[in-house]
C-alpha positions as CSV (number, residue, x, y, z in Angstrom):
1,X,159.5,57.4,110.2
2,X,158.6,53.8,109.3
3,X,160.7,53.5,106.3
4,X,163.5,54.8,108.1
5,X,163.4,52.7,110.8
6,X,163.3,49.7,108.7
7,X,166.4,51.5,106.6
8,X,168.7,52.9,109.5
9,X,167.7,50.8,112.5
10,X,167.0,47.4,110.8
11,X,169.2,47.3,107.7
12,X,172.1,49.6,108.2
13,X,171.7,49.1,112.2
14,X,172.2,45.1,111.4
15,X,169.4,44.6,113.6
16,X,167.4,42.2,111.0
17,X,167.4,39.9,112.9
18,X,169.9,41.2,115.5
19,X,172.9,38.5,116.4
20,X,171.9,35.9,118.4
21,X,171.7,35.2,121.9
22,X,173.5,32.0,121.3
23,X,176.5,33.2,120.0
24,X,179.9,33.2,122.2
25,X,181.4,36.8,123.0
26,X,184.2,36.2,120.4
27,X,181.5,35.6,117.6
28,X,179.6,39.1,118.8
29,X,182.4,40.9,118.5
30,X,183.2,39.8,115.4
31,X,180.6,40.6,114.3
32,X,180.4,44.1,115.8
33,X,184.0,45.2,114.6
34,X,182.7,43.7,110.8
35,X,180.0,46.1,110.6
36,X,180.8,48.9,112.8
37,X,180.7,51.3,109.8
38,X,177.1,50.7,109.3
39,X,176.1,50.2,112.4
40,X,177.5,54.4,113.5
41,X,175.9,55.5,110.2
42,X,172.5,54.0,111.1
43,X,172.3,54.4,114.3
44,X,173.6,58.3,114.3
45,X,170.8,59.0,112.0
46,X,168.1,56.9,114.0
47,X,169.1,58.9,117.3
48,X,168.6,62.4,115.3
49,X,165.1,61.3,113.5
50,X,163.8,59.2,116.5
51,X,161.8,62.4,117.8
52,X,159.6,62.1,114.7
53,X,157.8,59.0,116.7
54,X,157.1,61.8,119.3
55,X,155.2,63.6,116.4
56,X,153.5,61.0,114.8
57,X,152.3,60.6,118.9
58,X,150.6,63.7,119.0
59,X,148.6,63.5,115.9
60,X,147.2,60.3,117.3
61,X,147.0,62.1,120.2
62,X,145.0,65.3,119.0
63,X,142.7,62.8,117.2
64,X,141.7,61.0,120.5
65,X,141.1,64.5,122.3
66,X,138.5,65.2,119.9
67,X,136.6,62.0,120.7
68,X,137.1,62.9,124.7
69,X,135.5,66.8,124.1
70,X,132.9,65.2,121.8
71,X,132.1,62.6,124.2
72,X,132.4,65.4,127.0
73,X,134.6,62.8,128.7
74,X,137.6,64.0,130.5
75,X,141.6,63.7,128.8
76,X,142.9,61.2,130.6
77,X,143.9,58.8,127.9
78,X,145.3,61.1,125.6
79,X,147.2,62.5,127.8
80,X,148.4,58.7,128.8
81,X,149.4,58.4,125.0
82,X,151.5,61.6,125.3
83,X,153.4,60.6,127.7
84,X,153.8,56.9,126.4
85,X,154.8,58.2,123.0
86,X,157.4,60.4,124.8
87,X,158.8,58.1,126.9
88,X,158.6,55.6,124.0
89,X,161.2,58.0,122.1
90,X,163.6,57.1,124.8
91,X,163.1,53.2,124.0
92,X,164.7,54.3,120.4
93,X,167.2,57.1,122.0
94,X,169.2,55.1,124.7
95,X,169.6,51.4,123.1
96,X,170.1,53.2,119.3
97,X,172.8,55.4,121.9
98,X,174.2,52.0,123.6
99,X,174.8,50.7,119.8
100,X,176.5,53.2,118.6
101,X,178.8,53.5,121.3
102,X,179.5,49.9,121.0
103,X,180.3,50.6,117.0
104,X,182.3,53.4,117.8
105,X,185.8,51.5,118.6
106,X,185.1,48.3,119.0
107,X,188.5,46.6,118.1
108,X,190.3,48.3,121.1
109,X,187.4,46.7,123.9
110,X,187.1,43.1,125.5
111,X,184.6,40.8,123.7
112,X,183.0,40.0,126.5
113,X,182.6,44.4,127.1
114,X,180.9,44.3,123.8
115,X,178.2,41.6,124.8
116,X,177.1,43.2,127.5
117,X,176.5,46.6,126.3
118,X,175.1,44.8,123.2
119,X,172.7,42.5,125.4
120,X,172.1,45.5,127.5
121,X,170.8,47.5,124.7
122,X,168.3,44.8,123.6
123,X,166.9,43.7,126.8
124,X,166.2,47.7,127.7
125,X,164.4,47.8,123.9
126,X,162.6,44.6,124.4
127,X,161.6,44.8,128.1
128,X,160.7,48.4,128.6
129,X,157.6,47.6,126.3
130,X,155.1,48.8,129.0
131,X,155.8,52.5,128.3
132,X,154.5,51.9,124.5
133,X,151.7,49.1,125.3
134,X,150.1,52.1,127.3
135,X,149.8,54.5,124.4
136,X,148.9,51.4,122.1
137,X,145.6,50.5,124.6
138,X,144.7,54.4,125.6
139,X,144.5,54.9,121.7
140,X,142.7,52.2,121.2
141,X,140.4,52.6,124.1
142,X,139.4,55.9,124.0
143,X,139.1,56.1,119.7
144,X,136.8,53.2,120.5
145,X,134.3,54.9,122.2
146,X,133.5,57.7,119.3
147,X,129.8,57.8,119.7
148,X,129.6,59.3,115.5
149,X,127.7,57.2,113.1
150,X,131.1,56.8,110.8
151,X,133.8,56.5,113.2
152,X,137.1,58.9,112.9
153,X,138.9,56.0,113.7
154,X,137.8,52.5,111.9
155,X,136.7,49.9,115.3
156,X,139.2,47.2,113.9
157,X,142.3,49.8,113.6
158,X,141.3,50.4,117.9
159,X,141.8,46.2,117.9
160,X,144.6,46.0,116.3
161,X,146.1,48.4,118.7
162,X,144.9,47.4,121.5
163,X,146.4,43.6,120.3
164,X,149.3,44.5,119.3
165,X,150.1,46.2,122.6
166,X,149.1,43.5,124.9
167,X,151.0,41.1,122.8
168,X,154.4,42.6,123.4
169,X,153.4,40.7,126.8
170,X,156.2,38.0,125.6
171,X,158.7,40.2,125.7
172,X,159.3,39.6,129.3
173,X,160.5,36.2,128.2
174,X,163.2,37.4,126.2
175,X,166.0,37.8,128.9
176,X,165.3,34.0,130.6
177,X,166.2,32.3,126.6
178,X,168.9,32.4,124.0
179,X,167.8,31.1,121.2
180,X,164.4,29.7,120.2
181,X,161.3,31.6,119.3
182,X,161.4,33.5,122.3
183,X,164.6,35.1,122.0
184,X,165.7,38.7,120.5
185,X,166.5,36.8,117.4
186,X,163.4,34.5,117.5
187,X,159.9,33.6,115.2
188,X,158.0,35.0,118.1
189,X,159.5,37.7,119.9
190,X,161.5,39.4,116.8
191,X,160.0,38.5,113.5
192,X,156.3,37.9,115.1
193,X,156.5,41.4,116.9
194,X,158.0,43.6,114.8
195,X,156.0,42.4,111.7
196,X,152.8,42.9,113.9
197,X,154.2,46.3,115.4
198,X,155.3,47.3,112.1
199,X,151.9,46.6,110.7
200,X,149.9,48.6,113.5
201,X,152.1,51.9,112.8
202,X,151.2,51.6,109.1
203,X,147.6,51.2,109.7
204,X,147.0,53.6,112.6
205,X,149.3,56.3,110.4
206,X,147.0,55.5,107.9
207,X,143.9,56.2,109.7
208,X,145.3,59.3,111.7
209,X,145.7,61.2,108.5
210,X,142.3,60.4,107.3
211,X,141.0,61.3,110.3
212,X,142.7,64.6,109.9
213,X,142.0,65.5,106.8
214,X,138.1,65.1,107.8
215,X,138.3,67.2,111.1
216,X,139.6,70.2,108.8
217,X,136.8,69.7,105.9
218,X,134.1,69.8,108.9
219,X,136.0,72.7,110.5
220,X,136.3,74.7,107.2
221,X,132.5,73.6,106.7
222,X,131.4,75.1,109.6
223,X,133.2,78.1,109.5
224,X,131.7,78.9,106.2
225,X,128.3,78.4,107.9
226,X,129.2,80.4,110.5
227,X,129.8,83.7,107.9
């Protein structure tokens, strides 16, 4: 899911770094009618594989319900991370959605039509960050608290979760700049985030499948203890 969202999002997508703020409506739509091709090719695929995020969401998720049954706590944060990581799909669905439509004839609409469905569509994917920041500190919260000697999840991946999720804070500057660090296009809020974002799905992926891949040796261990 990570390598394709760098492929059809970011490269096909045109969306490293996205077109800045700055530019005039003619400029955009130049832009926009230039890579249109791309942009439907990417973004059709991204629509169809962005339920895989759901997936990945689950594994965390049946991860941090172990820590909650072993800890005879009750499920309230993973089930706060399943309905982030659901709701988070929609953060890829209905921008990826507005893109594509925006590639889909572009020479026949108004340049000033195409930079407002194309700023729409990034302030809904930068701004709705909450729905994602909840998932982020639930993980990182509740896989904090596993009371085992060796951890399922390592204390520093909970961190950098927890981090990474409060620091999409800045987002909610996005829609008051139009160029600068702050902006959709900027060191901060684009290349600072995603690198950091990017980094955190790596390493938590990472961790969830070793984490996995011990639950089942310890359940196949004690079911042959068992018989």
């Amino acid at each position: 899911m990570l390598a394709a969202t760098v492929l059809f999002w970011g490269v096909l997508g045109h969306n490293i770094p996205p077109y800045s703020a700055g530019l005039s409506a003619d400029e955009v739509a130049q832009k926009i009618i230039a890579n249109a091709t791309e942009v439907r090719i990417g973004m059709a695929i991204m629509m169809l594989l962005a339920i895989l995020y759901f997936v990945w969401g689950v594994a965390v998720a049946k991860v941090m319900e172990v820590v909650e049954r072993e800890n005879k706590d009750n499920n309230v944060l993973s089930t706060m991370a399943y309905f982030s990581w659901a709701l988070t799909v929609m953060i890829f669905i209905m921008p990826c959605s507005m893109w594509l439509t925006i590639s889909y004839r572009p020479e026949v609409m108004e340049p000033q039509t195409l930079m407002l469905l194309y700023d729409w569509s990034w302030i809904l994917f930068d701004t709705s960050y909450s729905l994602t920041t909840l998932g982020m500190v639930a993980m990182g919260v509740c896989l904090m608290s596993d009371r085992r000697e060796k951890p399922l999840v390592p204390r520093w991946v909970c961190w950098v979760s927890i981090a990474d999720g409060v620091a999409f804070l800045l987002l909610s500057l996005m829609p008051f700049v139009y160029e600068g660090p702050l902006s959709r296009s900027g060191s901060l809020n684009y290349y600072a985030q995603f690198s950091v974002f990017f980094f955190y799905w790596l390493v938590v992926s990472i961790a969830i499948v070793r984490a996995s891949g011990r639950l089942v040796r310890e359940h196949r261990e004690s079911s042959s203890i068992r018989t």
